[in-house]
C-alpha positions in Angstrom: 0.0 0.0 0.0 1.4 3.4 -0.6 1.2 6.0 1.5 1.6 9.3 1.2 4.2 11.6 3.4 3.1 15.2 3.0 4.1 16.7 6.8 3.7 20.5 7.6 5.2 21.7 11.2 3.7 25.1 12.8 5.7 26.9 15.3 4.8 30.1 16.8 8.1 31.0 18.5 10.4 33.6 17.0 12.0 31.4 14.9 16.0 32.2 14.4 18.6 30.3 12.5 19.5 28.4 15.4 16.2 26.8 14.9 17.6 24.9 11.9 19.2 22.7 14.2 16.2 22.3 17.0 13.9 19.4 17.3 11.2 21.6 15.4 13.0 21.8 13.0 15.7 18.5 13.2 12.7 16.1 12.9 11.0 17.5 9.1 14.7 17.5 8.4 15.7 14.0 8.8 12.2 12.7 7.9 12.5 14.5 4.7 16.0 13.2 4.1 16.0 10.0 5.5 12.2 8.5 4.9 10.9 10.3 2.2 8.4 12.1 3.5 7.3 15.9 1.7 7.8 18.3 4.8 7.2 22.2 4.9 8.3 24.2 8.2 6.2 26.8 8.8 7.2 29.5 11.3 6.9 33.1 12.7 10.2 35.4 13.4 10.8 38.9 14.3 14.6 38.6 12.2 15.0 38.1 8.6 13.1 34.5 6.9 15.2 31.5 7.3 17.1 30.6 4.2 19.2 27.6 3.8 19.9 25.7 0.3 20.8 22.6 2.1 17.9 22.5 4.6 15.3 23.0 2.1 16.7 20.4 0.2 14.7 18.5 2.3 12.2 20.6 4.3 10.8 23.6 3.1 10.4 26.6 4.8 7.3 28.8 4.9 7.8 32.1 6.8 4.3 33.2 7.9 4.9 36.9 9.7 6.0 38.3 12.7 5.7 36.3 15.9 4.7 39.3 17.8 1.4 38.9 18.3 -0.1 35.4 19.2 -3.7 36.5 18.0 -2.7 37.5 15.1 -0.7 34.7 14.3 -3.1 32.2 15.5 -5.5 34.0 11.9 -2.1 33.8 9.8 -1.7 30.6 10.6 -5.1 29.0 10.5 -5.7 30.8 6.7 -2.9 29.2 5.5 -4.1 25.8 7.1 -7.1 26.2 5.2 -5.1 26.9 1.9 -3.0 24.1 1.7 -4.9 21.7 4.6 -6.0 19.4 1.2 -2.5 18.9 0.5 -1.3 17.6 3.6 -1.8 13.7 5.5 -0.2 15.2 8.8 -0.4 18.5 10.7 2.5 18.6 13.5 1.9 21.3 16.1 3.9 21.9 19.6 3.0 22.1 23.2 -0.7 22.3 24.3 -3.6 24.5 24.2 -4.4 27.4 22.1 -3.5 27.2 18.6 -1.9 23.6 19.4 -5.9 22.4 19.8 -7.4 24.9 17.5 -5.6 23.9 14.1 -6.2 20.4 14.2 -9.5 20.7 15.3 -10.0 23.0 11.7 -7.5 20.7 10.0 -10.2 17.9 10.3 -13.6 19.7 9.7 -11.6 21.1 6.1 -10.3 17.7 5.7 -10.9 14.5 7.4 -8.7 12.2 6.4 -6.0 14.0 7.6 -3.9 12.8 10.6 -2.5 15.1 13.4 0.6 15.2 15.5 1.0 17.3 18.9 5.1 17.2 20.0 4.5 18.3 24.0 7.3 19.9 24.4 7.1 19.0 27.7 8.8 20.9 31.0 7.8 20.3 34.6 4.9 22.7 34.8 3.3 21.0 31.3 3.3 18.0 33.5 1.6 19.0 36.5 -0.7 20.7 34.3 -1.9 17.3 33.3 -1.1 15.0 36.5 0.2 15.7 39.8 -2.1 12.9 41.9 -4.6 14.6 42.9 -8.5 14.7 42.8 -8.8 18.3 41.8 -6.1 17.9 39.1 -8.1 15.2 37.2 -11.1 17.1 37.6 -9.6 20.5 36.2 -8.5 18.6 33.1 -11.7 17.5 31.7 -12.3 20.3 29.1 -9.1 19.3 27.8 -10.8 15.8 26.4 -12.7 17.9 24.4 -10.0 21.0 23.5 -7.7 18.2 22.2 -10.3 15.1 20.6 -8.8 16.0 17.1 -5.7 15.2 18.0 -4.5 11.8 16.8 -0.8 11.6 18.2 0.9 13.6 20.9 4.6 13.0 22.4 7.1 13.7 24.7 10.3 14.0 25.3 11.0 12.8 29.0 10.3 8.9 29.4 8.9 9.3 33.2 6.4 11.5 31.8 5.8 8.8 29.6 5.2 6.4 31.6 2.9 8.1 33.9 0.5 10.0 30.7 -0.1 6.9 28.9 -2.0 5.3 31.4 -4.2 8.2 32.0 -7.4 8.3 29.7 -7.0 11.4 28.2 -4.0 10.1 26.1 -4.7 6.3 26.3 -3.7 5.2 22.9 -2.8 8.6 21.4 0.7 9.0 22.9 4.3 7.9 22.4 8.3 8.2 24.0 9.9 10.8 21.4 13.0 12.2 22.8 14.8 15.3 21.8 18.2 14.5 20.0 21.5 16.2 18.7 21.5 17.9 15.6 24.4 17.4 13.1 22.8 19.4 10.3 25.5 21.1 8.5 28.4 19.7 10.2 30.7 16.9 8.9 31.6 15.1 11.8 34.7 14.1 9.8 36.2 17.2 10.0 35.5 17.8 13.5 39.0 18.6 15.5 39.0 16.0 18.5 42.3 15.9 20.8 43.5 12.7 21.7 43.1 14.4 25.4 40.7 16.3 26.8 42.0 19.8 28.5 41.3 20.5 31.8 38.1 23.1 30.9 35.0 23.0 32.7 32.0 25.2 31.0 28.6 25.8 31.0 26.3 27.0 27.9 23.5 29.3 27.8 22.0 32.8 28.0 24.0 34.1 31.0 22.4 35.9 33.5 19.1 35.1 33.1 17.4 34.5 36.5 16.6 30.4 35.1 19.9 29.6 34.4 21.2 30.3 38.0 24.8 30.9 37.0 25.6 32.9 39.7 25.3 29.8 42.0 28.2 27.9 39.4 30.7 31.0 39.5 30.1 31.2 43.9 31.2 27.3 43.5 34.1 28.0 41.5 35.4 30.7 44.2 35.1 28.0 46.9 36.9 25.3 45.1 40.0 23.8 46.9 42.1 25.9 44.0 45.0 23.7 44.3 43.1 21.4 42.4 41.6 23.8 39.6 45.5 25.7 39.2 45.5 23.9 35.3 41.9 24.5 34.7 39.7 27.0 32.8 36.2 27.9 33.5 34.6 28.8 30.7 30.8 30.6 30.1 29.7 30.5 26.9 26.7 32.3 25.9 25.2 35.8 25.3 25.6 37.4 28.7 22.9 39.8 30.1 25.0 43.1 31.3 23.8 42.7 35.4 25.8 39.2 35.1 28.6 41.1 33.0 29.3 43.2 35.8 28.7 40.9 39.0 32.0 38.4 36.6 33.9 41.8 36.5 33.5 43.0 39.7 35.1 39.5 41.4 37.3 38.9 38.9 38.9 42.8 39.8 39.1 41.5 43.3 40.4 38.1 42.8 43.0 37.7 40.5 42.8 34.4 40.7 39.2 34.1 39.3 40.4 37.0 36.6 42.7 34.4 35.5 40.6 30.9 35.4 36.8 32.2 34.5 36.4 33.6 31.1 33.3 34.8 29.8 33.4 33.8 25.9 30.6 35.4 24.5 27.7 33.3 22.1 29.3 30.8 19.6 27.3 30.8 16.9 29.6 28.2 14.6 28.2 25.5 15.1 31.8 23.1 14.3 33.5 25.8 16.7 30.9 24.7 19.5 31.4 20.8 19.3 35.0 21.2 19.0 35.0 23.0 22.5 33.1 20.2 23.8 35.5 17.7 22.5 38.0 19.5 24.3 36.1 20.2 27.4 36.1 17.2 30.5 32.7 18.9 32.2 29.6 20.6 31.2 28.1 22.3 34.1 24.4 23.2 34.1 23.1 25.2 37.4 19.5 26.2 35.8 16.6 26.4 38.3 14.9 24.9 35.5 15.1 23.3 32.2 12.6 21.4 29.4 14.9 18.8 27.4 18.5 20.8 27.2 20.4 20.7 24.0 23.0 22.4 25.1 23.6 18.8 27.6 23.3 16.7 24.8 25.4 18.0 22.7 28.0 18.3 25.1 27.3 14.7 26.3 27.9 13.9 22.3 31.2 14.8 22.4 32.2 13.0 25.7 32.0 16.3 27.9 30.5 14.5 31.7 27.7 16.8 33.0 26.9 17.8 36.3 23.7 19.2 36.7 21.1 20.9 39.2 18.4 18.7 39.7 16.2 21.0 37.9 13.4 18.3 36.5 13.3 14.7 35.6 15.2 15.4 32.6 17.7 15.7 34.5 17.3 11.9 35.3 16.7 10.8 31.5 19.7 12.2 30.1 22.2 11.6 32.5 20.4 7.7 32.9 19.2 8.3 36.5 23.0 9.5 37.4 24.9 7.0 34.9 26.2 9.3 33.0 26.7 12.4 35.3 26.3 13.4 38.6 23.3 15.6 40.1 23.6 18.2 43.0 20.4 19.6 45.0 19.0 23.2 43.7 21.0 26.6 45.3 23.3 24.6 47.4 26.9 25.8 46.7 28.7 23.6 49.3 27.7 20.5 47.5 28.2 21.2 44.0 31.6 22.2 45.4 32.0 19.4 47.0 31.0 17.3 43.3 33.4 19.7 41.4 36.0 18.6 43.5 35.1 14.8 43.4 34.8 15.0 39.6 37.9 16.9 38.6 40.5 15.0 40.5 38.8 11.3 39.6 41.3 9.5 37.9 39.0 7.7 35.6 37.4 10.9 34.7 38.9 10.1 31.2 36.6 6.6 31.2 33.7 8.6 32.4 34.1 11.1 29.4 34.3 8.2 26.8 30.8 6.0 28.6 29.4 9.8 28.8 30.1 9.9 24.9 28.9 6.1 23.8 25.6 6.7 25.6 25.2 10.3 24.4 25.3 9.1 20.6 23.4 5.6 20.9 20.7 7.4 22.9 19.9 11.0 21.5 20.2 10.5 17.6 18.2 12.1 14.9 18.5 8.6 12.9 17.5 6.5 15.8 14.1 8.7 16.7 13.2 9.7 13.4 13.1 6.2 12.2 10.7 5.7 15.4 8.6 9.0 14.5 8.6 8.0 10.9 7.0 4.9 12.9 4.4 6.2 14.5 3.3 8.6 11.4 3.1 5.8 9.1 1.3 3.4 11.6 -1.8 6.5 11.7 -1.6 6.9 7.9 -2.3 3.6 7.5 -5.3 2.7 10.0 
């Protein structure tokens, strides 16, 4: 029986070119290129329209507006639904509620035979807004048996949220494990400058400064180190640094010369190869956010043998480090212990071995070809009921 593969992806965010490389858009990408399905990426951005020759060899991309105004984007984005809704056999949307409901609920009335996809995106407070074992929570999500009946598929990333939504009946038989994974879009692995040993560099990834990210709590670690220890080591933040967190860096580091001398602030990497060659170099990734959805920034570093440390900011935590496998977990806003674990970790002498198992389990467990053969799955499976 053939089947057709005609996929279009919505997104609301304000797409930029780092997008290219996000599960959004990873997953159109690698279905497109890999199984042969007919994908279109349709998006909202406040920058210029994505353009990329090699992408859209694959997935195309359909800039709809400015993603400044949800209402308005919600009526862009549900007239060109109805323009092209005959074309398509799946509608992929993210998250929950608003237009995540809304569009496939139209996308079946204009057509009925088409099939429809919600990726959850899923962070701790998505969870709880579906299940936290109460009474009261169970009752508070009825409407959303009705808000999301046109939905044929829904997945998520983290496997104990899994495990837990599949058994309720509001997604009995509609959802399935779908984890985010690395992105190697436009970089040749090949050429990919790996030392034969790691350097003694510990960083941490991210938009610096902001209030969810916490990385005041990893630079009052570093200044409590035993710095015997950390004499050979850099500390580097990499990142687009708000100014607040510019000046709190500069004002210790014109105290402590010391701290001037080990903690460098490197500013946003935007080169991709550039990026997983510092990770190839780097022995730790350190992650101090008070919260977190599925981190890419881990992965990636994880993919290139870097061990993580992490604040126990979610159950993600827990899924990508294999319930503390692969990397070791302190308790939220305590500095002593993540100390204490920086420490530990630095001077291990197998730290090298932990790097490498940190690496194999990285790339057998996060990869676009592993999940998108599994997505490709579960599309084909609904096309063909």
């Amino acid at each position: 029986m053939h089947v057709l593969k005609r996929l279009l992806m919505m997104n609301f965010e304000d797409n930029t070119e780092a997008y290219l490389t996000k599960d959004m858009c990873a997953y159109p990408y690698y279905l497109g290129k890999d199984h042969g399905w007919s994908c279109t990426y349709a998006y909202f951005t406040n920058g210029n329209p994505l353009k990329n020759a090699q992408f859209e060899q694959y997935c195309a991309l359909k800039c709809l507006g400015k993603a400044d105004d949800y209402k308005k984007q919600r009526k862009i984005a549900a007239e060109y639904l109805r323009q092209h809704v005959k074309e398509l056999d799946v509608l992929c949307c993210f998250n929950y509620g608003g237009a995540s409901y809304s569009l496939p609920r139209l996308a079946k009335r204009l057509n009925p035979a088409i099939k429809t996809y919600i990726k959850l995106d899923m962070n701790e407070s998505g969870f709880s807004h579906f299940y936290d074992g109460t009474f009261l929570r169970k009752i508070k999500i009825v409407p959303e048996y009705w808000k999301s009946y046109a939905v044929d598929l829904f997945t998520v990333e983290n496997r104990s949220f899994y495990k837990v939504l599949k058994e309720m009946r509001l997604f009995k038989n509609r959802i399935e494990y779908l984890p985010n994974a690395v992105s190697l879009f436009g970089v040749d692995l090949g050429k990919i400058s790996r030392p034969k040993q790691k350097e003694n560099i510990l960083l941490t990834v991210g938009r610096l400064g902001k209030h969810v990210k916490n990385n005041e709590l990893l630079v009052e670690a570093i200044r409590k180190v035993d710095r015997n220890l950390f004499n050979d080591w850099k500390f580097l933040f990499v990142g687009a640094a708000e100014a607040h967190f510019v000046e709190y860096v500069k004002r210790i580091c014109e105290s402590d010369a010391w701290m001037a001398e080990h903690l460098l602030l490197v500013g946003e990497i935007r080169d991709r190869k550039r990026l997983y060659e510092l990770y190839a170099k780097s022995k730790i990734m350190c992650m101090t956010s008070r919260s977190e959805g599925f981190c890419i920034a881990i992965l990636e570093a994880m993919y290139f043998g870097a061990y993580p440390i992490l604040t126990d900011f979610g159950r993600s935590v827990q899924e990508v480090t294999n319930h503390n496998q692969y990397g070791s977990i302190v308790p939220q806003n305590n500095v002593n212990i993540l100390t204490e674990v920086l420490e530990k970790i630095a001077q291990d002498g197998a730290l090298s071995e932990l790097n490498f198992a940190v690496e194999k389990f990285a790339q057998e467990s996060f990869s676009y070809d592993v999940w998108t053969k599994k997505l490709d799955e579960y599309l084909t499976d609904l096309l063909t009921r």
